[in-house]
ROMARPA-304281 format. One line per field, with one value per residue: residue in one letter; x, y, z of N, C-alpha, C, CB in turn. Coordinates in Angstrom, 2 decimals, decimal comma. Each point is the difference from the previous one (the first is absolute). Last residue first. Glycine has a CB too. Layout:
# residues N
code: a | ...
n_px: X | ...
n_py: Y | ...
n_pz: Z | ...
ca_px: X | ...
ca_py: Y | ...
ca_pz: Z | ...
c_px: X | ...
c_py: Y | ...
c_pz: Z | ...
cb_px: X | ...
cb_py: Y | ...
cb_pz: Z | ...
This chain:
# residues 108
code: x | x | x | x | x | x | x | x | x | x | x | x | x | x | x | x | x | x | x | x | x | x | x | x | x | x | x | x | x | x | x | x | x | x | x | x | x | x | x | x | x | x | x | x | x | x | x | x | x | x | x | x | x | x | x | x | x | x | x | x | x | x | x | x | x | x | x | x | x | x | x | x | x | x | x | x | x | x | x | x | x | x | x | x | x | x | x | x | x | x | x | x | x | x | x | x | x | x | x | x | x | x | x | x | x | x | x | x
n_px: 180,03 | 3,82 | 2,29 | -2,06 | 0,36 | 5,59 | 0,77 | 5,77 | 5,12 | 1,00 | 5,35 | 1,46 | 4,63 | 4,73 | 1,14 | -0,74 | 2,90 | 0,03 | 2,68 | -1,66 | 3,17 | -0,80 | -4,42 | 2,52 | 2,77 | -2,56 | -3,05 | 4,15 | 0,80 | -5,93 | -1,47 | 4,87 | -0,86 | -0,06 | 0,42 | -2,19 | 3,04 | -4,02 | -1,03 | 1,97 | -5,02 | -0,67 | 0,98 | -5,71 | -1,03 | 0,29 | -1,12 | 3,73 | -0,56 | 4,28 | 0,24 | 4,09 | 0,37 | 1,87 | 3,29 | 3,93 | -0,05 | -0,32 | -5,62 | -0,95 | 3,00 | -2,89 | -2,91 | 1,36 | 1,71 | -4,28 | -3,60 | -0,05 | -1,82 | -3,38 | 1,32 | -5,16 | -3,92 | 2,95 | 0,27 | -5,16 | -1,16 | 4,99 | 3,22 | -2,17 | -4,01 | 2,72 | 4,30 | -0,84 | -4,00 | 2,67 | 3,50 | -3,83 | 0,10 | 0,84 | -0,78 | 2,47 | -1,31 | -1,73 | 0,70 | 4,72 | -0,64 | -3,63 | 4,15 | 3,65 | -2,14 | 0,02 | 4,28 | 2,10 | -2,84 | 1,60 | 5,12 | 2,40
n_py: 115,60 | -1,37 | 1,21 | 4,38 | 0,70 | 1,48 | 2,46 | -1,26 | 2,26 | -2,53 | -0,02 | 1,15 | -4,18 | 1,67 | 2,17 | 3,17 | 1,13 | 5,96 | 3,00 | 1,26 | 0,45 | -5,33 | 1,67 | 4,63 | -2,19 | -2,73 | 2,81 | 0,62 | -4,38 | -1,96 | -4,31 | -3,50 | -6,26 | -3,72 | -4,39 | -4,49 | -4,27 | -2,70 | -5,47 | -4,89 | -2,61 | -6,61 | -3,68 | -3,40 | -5,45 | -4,79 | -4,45 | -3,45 | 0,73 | 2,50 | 4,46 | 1,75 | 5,24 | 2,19 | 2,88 | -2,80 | -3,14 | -4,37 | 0,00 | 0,12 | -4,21 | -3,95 | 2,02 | -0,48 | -4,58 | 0,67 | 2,66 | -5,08 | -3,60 | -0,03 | 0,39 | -0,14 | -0,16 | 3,22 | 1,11 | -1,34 | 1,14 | 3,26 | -0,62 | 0,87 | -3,89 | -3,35 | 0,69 | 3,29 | -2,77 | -3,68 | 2,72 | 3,82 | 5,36 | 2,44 | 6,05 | 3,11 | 0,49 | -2,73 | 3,75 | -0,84 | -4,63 | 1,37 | 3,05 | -2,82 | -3,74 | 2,42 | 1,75 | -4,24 | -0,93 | 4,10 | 0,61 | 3,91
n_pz: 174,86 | 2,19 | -3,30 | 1,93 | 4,12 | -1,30 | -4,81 | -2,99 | -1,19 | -4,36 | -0,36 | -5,79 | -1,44 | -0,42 | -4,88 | 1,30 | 3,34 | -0,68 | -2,13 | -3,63 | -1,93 | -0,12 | -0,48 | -2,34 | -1,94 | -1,06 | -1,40 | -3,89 | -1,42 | 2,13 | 3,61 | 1,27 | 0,35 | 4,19 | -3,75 | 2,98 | -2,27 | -2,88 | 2,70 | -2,27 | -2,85 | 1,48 | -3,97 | -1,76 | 1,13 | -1,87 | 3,13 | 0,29 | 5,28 | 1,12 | -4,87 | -3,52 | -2,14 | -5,97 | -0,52 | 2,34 | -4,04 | 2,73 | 0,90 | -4,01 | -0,97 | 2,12 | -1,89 | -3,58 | 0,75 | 2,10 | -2,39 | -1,47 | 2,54 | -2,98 | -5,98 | -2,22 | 2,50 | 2,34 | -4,26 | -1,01 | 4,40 | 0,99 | 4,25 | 4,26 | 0,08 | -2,20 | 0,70 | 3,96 | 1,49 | -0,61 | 2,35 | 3,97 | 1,68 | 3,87 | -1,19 | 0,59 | -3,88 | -3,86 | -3,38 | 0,99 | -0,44 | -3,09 | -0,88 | 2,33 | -2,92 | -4,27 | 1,06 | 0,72 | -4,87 | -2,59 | 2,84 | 3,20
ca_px: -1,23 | -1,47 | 0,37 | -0,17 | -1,41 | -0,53 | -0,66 | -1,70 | -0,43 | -1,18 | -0,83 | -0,68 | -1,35 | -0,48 | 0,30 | -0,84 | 0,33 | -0,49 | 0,74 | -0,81 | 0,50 | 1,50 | -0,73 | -0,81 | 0,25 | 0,94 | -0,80 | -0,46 | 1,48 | 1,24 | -0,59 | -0,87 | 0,94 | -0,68 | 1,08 | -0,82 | 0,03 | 1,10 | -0,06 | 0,69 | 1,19 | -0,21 | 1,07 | 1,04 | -0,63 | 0,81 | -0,82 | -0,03 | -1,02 | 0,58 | -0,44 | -0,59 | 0,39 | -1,07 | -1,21 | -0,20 | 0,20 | 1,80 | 1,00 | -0,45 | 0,69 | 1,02 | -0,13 | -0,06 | 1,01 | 1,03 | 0,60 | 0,88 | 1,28 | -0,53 | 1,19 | 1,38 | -0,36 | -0,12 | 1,62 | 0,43 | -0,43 | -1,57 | 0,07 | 0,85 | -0,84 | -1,13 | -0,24 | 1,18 | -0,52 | -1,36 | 0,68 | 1,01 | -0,61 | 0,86 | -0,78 | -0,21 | 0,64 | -0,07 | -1,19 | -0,37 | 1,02 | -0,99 | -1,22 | 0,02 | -0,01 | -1,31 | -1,11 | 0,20 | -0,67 | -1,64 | -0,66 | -1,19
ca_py: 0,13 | -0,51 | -1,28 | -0,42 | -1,02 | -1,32 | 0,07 | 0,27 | -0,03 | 0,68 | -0,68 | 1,16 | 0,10 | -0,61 | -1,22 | -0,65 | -1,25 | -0,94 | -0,66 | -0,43 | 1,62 | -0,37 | -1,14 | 0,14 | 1,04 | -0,64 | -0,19 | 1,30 | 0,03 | 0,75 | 0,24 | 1,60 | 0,82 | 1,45 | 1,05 | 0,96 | 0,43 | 1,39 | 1,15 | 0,59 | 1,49 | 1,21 | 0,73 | 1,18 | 1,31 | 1,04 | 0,91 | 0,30 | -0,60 | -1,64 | -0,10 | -0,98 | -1,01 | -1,24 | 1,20 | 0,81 | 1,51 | 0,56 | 0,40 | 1,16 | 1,62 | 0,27 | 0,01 | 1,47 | -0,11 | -0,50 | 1,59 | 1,08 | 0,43 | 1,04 | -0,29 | 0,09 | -1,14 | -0,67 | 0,09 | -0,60 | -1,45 | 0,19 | 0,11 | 1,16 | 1,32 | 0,13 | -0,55 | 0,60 | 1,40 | -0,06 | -0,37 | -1,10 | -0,53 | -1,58 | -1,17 | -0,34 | 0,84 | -0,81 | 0,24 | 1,46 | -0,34 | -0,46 | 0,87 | 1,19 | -0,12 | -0,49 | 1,35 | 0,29 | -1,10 | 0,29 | -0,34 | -0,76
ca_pz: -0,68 | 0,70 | -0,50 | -1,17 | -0,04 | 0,57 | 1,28 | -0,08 | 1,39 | 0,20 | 1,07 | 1,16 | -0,05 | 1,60 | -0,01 | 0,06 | -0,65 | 0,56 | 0,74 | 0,78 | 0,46 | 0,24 | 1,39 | 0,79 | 0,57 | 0,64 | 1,73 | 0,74 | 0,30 | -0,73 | -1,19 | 0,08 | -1,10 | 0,19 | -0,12 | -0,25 | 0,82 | -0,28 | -0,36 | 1,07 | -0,20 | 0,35 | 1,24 | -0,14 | 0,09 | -0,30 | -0,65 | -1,50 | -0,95 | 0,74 | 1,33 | 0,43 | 1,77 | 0,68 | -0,07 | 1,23 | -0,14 | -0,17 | 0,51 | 0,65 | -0,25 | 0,52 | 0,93 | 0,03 | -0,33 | 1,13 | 0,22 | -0,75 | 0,57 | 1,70 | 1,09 | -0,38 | -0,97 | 0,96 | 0,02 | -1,14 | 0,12 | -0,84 | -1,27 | -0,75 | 0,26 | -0,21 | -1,37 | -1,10 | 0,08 | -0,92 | -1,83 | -0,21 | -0,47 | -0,39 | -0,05 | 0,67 | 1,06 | 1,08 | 0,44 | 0,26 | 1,11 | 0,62 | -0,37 | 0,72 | 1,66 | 0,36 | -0,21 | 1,67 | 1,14 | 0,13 | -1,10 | 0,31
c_px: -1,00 | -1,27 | -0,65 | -0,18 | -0,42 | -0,97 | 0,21 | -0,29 | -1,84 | -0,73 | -1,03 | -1,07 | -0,59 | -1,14 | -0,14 | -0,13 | -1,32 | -0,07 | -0,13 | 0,80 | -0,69 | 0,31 | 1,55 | -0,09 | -0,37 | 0,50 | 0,73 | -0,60 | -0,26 | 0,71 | 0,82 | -1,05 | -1,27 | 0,90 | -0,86 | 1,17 | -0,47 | 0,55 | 1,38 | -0,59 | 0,31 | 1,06 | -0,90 | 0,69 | 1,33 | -0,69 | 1,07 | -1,34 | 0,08 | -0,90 | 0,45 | -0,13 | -0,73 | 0,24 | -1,33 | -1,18 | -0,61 | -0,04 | 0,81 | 0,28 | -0,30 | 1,46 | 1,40 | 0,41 | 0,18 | 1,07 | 0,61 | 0,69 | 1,11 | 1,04 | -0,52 | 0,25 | 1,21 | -0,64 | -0,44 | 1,36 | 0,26 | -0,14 | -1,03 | 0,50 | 1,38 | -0,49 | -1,36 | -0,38 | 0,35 | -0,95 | -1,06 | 0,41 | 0,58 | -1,16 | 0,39 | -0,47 | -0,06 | 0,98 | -0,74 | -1,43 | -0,50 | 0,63 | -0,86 | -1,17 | -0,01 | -0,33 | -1,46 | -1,20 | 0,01 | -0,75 | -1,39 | -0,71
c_py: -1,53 | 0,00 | -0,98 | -1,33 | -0,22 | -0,74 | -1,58 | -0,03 | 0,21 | -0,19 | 1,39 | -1,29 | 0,96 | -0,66 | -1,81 | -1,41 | -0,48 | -1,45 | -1,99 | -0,90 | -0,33 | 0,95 | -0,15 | -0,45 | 0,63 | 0,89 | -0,79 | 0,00 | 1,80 | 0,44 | 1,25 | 0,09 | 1,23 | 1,07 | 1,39 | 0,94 | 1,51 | 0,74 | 0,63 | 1,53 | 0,10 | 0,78 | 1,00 | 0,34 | 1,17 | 1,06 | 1,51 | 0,67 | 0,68 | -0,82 | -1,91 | -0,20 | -1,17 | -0,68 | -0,63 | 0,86 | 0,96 | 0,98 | -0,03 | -0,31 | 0,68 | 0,72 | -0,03 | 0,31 | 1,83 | 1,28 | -0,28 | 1,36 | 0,96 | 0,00 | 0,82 | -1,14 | -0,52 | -1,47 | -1,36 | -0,91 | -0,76 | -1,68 | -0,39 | -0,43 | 1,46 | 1,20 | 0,62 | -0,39 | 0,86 | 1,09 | -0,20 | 0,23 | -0,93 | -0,66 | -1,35 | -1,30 | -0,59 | 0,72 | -0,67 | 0,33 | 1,74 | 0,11 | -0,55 | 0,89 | 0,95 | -0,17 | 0,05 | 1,26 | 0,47 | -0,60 | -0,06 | -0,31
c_pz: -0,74 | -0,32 | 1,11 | -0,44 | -1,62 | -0,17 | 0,61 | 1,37 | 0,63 | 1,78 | 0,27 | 0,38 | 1,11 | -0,69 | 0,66 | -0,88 | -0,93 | -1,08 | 0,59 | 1,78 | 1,72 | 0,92 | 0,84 | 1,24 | 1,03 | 0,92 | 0,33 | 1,00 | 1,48 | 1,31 | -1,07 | -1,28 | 0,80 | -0,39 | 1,05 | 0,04 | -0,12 | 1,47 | 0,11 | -0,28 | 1,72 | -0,01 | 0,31 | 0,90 | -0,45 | 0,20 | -0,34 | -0,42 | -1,47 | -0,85 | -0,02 | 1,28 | -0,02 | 1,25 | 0,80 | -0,77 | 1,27 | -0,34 | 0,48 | 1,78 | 0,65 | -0,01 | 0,88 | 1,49 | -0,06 | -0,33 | 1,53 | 0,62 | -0,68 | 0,68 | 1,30 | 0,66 | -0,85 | -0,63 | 1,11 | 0,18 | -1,01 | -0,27 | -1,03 | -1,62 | -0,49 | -0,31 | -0,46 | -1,27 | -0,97 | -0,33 | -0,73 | -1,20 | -0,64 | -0,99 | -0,54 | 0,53 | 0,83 | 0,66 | 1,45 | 0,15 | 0,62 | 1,30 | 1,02 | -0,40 | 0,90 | 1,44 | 0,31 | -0,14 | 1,04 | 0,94 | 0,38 | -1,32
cb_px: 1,51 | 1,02 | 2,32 | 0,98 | -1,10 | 0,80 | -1,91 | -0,73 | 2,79 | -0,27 | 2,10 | 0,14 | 0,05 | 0,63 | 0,86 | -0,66 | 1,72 | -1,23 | -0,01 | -1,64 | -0,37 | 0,73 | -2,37 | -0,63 | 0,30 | 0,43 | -2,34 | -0,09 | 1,52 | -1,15 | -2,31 | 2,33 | 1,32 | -1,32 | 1,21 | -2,42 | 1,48 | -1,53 | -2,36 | 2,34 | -1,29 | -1,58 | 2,58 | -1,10 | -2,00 | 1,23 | -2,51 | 1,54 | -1,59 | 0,56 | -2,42 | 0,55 | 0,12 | -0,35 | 0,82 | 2,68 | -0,15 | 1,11 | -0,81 | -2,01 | 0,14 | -1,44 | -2,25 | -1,92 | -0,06 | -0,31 | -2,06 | -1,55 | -0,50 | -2,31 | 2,21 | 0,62 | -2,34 | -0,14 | 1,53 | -1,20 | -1,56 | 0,17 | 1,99 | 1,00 | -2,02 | -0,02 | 1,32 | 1,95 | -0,01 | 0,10 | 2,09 | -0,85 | -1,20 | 1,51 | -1,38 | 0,21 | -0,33 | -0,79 | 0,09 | 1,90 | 2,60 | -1,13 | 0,23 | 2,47 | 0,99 | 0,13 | 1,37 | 3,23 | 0,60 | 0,02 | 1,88 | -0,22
cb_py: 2,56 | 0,51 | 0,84 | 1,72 | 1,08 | 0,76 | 2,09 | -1,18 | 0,99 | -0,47 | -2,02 | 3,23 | -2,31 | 1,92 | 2,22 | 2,22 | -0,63 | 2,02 | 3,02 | -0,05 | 2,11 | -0,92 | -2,02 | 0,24 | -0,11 | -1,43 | 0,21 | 0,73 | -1,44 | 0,99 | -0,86 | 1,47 | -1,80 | -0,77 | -0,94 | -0,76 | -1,87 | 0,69 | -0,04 | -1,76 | 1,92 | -0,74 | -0,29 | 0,74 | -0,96 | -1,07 | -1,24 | -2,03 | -0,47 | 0,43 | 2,54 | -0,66 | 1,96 | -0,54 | 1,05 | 0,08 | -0,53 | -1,57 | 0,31 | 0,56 | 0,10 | -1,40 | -0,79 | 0,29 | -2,87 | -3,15 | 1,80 | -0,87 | -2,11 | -0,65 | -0,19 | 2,38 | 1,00 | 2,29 | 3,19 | 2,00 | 0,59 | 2,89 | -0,13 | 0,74 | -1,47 | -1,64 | -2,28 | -0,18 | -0,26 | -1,95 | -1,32 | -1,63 | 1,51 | -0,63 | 1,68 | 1,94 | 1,74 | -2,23 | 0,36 | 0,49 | -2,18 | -1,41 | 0,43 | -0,21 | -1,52 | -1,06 | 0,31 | -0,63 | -1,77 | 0,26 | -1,14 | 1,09
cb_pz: -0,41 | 1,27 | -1,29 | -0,07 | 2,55 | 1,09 | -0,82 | -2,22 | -0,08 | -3,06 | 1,28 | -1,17 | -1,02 | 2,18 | -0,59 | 0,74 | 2,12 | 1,62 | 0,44 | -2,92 | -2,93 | -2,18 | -1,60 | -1,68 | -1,57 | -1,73 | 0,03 | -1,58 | -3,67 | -2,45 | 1,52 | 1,09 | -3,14 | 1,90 | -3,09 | 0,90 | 0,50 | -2,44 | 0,57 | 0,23 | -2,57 | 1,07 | -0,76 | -1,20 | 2,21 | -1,39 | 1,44 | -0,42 | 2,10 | 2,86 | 0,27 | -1,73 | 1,73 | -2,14 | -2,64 | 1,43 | -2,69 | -0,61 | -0,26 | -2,27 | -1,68 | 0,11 | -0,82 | -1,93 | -1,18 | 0,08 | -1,57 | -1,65 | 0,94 | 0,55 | -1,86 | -0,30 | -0,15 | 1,67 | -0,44 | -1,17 | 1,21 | -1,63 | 0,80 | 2,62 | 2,67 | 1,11 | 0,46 | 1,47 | 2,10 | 0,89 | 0,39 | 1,33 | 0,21 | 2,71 | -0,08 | -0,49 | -0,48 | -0,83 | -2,55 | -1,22 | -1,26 | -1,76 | -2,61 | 0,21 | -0,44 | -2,05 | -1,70 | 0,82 | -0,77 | -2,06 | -0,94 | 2,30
């Protein structure tokens, strides 16, 4: 990734979620010196970023970042000894545990 695409992704990260255009981009991630230049300077960044899939477009050539995929969660014991333990126990706990509340509880 060269500085151009970097840039973009810096500002592209303080907008989470959010469709913002090319003019925008230009404007506002490489600074008002760069954007007086060339207000189209950060087409040719842009469209690296995506063929590299770091960037999504929408149907009005606005952009926003891919959203990460969350991490899948590992359940792991807290040590290897209440593993044991709980194993000797005979019973499944792994499942999760269901909490058996009062009838009129959720009437209230």
């Amino acid at each position: 990734m060269d500085s151009d695409e970097r840039e973009i992704c810096t500002y592209l990260k303080s907008y989470v979620g959010q469709w913002i255009s090319a003019r925008e981009i230009s404007r506002r991630a490489g600074g008002k010196h760069r954007f007086r230049e060339d207000p189209n300077w950060s087409a040719q960044p842009l469209a690296r970023l995506l063929e590299k899939s770091v960037v999504e477009s929408d149907a009005t050539a606005h952009y926003r970042l891919k959203p990460r995929e969350p991490a899948k969660k590992v359940k792991r014991w807290i040590s290897p000894e209440i593993k044991k333990i709980l194993e000797k126990t005979g019973k499944d706990f792994q499942t999760g545990v269901e909490l058996d509340a009062p009838e009129d509880f959720y009437d209230r």
